[in-house]
N, C-alpha and C positions, 0 to 999 in steps of 0.2 A: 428950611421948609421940611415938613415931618414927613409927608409922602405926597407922590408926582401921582400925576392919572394918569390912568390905562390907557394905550392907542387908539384912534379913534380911526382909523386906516388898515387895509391889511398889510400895505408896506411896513406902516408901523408896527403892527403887530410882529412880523416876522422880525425886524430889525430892533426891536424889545428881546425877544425871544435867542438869538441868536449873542443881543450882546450881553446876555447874561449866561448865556450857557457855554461860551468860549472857553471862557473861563475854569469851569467845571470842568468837562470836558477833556483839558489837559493837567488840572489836577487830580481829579478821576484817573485819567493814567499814569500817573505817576504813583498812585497808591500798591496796583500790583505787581511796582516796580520793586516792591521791599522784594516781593515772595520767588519776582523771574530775578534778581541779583542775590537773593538765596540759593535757590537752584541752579544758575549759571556759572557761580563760584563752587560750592557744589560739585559742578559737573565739569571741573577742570580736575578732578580729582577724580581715578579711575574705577574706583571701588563704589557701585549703584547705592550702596547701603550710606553713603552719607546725603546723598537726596533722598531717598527714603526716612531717613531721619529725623531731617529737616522737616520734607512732606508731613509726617507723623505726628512731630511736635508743634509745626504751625496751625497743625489740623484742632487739635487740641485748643490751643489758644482761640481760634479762631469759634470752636464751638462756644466756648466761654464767655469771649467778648460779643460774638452776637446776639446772644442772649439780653447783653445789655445795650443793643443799638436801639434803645426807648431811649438811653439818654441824647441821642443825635437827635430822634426820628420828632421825639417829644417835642424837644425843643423849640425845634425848627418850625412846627406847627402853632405852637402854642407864641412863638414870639412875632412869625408871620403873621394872626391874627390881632396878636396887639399893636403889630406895627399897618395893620389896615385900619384899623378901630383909633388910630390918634393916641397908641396910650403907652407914651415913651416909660413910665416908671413902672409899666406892669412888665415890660419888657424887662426892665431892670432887674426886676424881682422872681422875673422867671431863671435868670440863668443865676442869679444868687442860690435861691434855692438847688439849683441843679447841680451847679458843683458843688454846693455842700455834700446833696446827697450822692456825685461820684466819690468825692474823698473817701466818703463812710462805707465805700460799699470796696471799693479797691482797699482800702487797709482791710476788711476782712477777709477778700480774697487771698494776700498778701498773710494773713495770719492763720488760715485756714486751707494751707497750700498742702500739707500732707496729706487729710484727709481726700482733698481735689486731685491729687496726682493721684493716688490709690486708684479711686473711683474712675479716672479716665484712663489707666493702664490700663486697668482689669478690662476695657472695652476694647483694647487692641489686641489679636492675638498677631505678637511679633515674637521672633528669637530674640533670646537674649544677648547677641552682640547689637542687634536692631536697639533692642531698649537701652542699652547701657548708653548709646549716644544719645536718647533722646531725653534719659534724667539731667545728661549733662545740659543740655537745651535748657529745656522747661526750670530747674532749681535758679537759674540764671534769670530766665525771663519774666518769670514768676512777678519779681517788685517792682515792674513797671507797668503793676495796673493801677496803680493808684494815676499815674500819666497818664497812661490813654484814656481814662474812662472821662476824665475832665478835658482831654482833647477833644476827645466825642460833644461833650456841651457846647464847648466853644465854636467848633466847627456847626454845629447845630442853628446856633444862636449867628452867626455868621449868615449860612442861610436864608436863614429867617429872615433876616434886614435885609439881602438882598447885597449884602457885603460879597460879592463873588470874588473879586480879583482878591482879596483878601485869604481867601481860602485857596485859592491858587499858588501863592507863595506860600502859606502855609504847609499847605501838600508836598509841594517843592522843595523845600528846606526839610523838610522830615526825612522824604523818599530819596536826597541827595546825598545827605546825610547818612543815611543808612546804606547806602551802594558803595560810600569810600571805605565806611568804615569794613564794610564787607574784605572789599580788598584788602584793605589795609591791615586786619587782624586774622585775614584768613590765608591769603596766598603772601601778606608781607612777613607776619609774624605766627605763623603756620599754628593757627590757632584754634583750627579747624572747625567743629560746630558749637564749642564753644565761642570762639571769634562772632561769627554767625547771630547768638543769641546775646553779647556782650554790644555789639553794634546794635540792635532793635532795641534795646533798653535804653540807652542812650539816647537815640533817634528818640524814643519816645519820651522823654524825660525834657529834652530840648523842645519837640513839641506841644507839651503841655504851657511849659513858661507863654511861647511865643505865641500861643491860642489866647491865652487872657488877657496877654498887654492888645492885641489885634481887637480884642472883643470890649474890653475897657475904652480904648479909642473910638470903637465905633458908636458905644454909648453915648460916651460925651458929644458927641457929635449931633446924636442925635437929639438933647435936649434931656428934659424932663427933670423932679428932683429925683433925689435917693431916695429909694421904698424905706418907709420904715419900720419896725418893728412889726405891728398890726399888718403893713400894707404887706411886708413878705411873710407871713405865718398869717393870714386870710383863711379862714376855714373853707369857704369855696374855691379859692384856689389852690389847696391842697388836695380837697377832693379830686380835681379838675387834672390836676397831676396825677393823681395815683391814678384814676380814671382812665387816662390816658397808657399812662405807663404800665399798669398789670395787664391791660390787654396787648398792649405792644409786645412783652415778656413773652405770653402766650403767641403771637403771631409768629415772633422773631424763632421762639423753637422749633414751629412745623416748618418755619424757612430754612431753620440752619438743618434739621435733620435729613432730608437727604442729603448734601453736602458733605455729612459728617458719616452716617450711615453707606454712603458711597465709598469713604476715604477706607473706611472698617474693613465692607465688603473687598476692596480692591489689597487691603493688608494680606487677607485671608488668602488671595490669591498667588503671593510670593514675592521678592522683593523686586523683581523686575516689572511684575506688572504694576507696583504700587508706586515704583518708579516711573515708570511712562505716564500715571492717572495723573503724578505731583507735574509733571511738562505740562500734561492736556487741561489739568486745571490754570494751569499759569497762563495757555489762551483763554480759556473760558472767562474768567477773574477781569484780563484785559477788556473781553469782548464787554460784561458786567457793567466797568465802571465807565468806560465808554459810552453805552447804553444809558446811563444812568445819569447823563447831562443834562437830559430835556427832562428825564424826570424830577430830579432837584428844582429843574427850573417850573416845574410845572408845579411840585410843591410848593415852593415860596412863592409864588401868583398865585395860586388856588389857595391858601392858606388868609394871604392879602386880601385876595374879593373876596372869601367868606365872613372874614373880620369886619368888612367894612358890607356887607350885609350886597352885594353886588352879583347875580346870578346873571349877568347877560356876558360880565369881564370871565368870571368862571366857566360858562362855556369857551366861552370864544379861546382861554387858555388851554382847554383839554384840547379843542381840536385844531387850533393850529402846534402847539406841542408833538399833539401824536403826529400829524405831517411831518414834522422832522423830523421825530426819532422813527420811524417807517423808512426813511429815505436813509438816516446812518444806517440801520437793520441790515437794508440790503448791501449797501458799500461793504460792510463789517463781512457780511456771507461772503462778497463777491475776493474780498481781500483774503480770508482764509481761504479758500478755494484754491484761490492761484498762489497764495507763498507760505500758507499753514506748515509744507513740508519742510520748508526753508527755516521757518522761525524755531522746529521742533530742532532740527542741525544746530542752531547757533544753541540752544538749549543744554545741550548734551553731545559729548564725545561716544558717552558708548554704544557702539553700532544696535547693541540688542533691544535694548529702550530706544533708539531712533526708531528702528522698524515696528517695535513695539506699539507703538504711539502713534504713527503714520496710520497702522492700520484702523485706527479708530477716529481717525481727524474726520471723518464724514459728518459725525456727532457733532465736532465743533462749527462746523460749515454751517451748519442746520441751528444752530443755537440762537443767533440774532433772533430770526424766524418765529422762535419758537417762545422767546422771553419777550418779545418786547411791549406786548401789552399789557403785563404781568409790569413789569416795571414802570412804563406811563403810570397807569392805574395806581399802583401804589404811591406814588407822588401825589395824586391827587387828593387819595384817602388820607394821608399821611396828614398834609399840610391843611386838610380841613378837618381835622381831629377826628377821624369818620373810624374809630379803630375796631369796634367792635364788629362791624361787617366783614371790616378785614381776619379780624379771629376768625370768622365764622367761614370764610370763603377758604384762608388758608388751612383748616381742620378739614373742611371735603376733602380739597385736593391730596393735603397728605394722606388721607385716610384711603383713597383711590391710589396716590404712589404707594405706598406702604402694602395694599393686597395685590399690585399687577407686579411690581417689585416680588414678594414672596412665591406669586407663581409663575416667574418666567426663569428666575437665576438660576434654577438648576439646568433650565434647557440653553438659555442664552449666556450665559457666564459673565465679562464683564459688559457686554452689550448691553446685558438688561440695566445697567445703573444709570446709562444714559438716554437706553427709550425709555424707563420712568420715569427720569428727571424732564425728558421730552414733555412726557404727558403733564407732571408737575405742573410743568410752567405754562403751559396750554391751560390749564382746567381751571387754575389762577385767574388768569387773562379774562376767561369767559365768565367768570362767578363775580369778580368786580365789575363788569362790564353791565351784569345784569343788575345791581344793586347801584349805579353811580345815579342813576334818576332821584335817586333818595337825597343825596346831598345838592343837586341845585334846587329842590324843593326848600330845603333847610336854609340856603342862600337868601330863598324871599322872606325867610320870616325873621322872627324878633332874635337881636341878639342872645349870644348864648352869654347866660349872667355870669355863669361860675368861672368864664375866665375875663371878661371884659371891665367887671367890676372894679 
């Protein structure tokens, strides 16, 4: 059977909701398990300057790769809607084309790494015992985007079907992965951040294989024949794709930029503070993909009932959704509150970045709070292809981070990186929230041709 109906209970409903976001949820956290088993290994080593390192060059990476979280976000949308609309070979032809175009775009990253490391050093100002660790990183980590960028599809495309447990062990085996290997090349064969960056490549190299054969399987499963020629290189579904993807490109920037802008800001401040930011972003990160269960799950349902042209399943997905990520929001607050201090200790041995970092945990306490309708919402838009609003909501907001940013930091230092990212994600929240009437309108009308076709 190609797809189940929607609850018709609100037992049901939650008990849909829950058993798909479980799932998530715990592979969600296992993702910023790469970044706290960098820094934890790390931080058995007494010298701050190799978490700051680390921090630096994952910051880097991290800028880079988000830029191309279209190909996740894409996906996921565009395959949820073919899998609501009955249309197993448009599925098929969505993640064909996707990782074709991660390949093409990772072996250029991969062949165009000089010019990319220039361009992202020159935005760091670090010392140069600081950089000389992080060349060693980055020259490393560099040739395994062609792996993630097609893990990204997979994982997407996973999603999308509603393959949840699937991407759980996928998570799992990556972020497992990369924590032995951590050990095992850092504190066994004292390999230091090279060790570090040799482990994440690997992890991702393994990750990519085990993403295809999951996503292969679950094709077959699902029926339909192979796209052929014409059915994958479709002129409207190309559009439909770039469509998609060049504004996702544009969202994904205003998103990563503070994140990345903040890492900058916080370099500038010395190596201890950029030490403590790389801790307090490892709860942040947790708190993130935590958060980010019910949103997945509210994308692959919201993606579904829009496919299959259903505006009563698509509310009822947004607000019983937000009910539950409201309700982790606060557990999230309440749990940093009371052992945030604790978590930053197991984090780091050196006393000055413990206290360092403590003093700014208010920030993280306040962050569920503060993100979490920003992340709902985008689930929603994401998975019913609504990307242009989302441009348009994420350019206010940065463009509001970006002037209260420039006129607080001289007064606030690094506070102000986290009362604008406060506001950030607040003014996100509320600009989605005002635009979401748009797409259950769009839910009653006629399908959309240029990908259903």
């Amino acid at each position: 059977m190609l797809v189940a109906d929607f609850p018709s209970t609100p037992a049901a409903w939650h008990q849909r909701i829950w058993h798909l976001t479980w799932p998530i949820i715990l592979a969600n956290v296992t993702i910023p398990l790469v970044g706290v088993a960098d820094v934890a290994v790390m931080g058995r080593l007494s010298d701050p300057a190799y978490i700051a390192s680390v921090a630096m060059g994952a910051a880097m990476f991290s800028a880079v790769y988000w830029l191309f979280g279209f190909l996740r976000m894409g996906t996921t949308g565009l395959t949820a809607q073919a899998f609501g609309a009955a249309k197993p070979t448009e599925a098929r032809a969505v993640f064909k084309r996707a990782v074709g175009i991660a390949g093409m775009l990772g072996l250029v990253i991969v062949l165009l790494q000089w010019p990319l490391s220039q361009l992202l050093f020159a935005l760091f100002d670090a010392n140069v015992r600081l950089t000389g660790l992080v060349e060693i990183y980055f020259d490393i980590r560099i040739f395994g985007a062609p792996a993630l960028l097609i893990y990204l599809v997979a994982l997407g495309v996973l999603f999308g079907l509603q393959r949840m447990r699937d991407t759980l062990w996928l998570s799992i085996s990556l972020n497992l992965t990369n924590l032995v290997l951590d050990v095992v090349l850092v504190l066994g064969f004292d390999l230091g951040v090279a060790g570090v960056a040799i482990g994440t490549l690997i992890s991702e190299i393994g990750a990519a294989v085990a993403g295809c054969w999951l996503v292969n399987r679950a094709l077959r499963n699902l029926g339909g024949a192979r796209p052929s020629r014409d059915q994958l290189w479709r002129k409207s579904a190309i559009r439909a794709l770039f469509y998609v993807s060049g504004n996702l490109i544009i969202r994904t920037f205003f998103v990563q930029l503070p994140f990345f802008v903040g890492t900058v800001a916080a370099t500038a401040l010395g190596e201890l503070t950029l030490a403590a930011h790389a801790v307090l972003m490892q709860l942040f990160f947790i708190m993130t993909y935590t958060l980010d269960g019910f949103a997945h799950t509210a994308e692959t349902l919201a993606g579904y009932a829009f496919g299959g042209k259903n505006a009563q399943a698509l509310r009822k997905t947004t607000l019983y959704s937000a009910g539950w990520a409201l309700g982790l929001a606060l557990m999230t607050a309440v749990v940093y509150w009371m052992a945030g201090a604790a978590f930053i200790s197991w984090l780091t041995v050196n006393e000055a970045v413990r206290s360092t970092a403590t003093d700014y945990l208010p920030w993280i306490v306040l962050s569920p709070l503060t993100c979490i309708a920003a992340f709902l919402l985008d689930g929603i838009f994401i998975g019913t292809t609504h990307i242009r609003e989302m441009r348009n909501a994420m350019f206010a907001s940065a463009s509001l981070w970006a002037l209260l940013l420039g006129l607080s930091y001289s007064a606030l230092g690094y506070h102000a990186i986290w009362f604008t990212m406060s506001i950030f994600m607040l003014t996100r929240g509320l600009l989605l929230a005002l635009y979401y009437p748009r797409i259950e309108r769009a839910a009653s009308g006629p399908a959309d041709r240029a990908i259903l076709e």
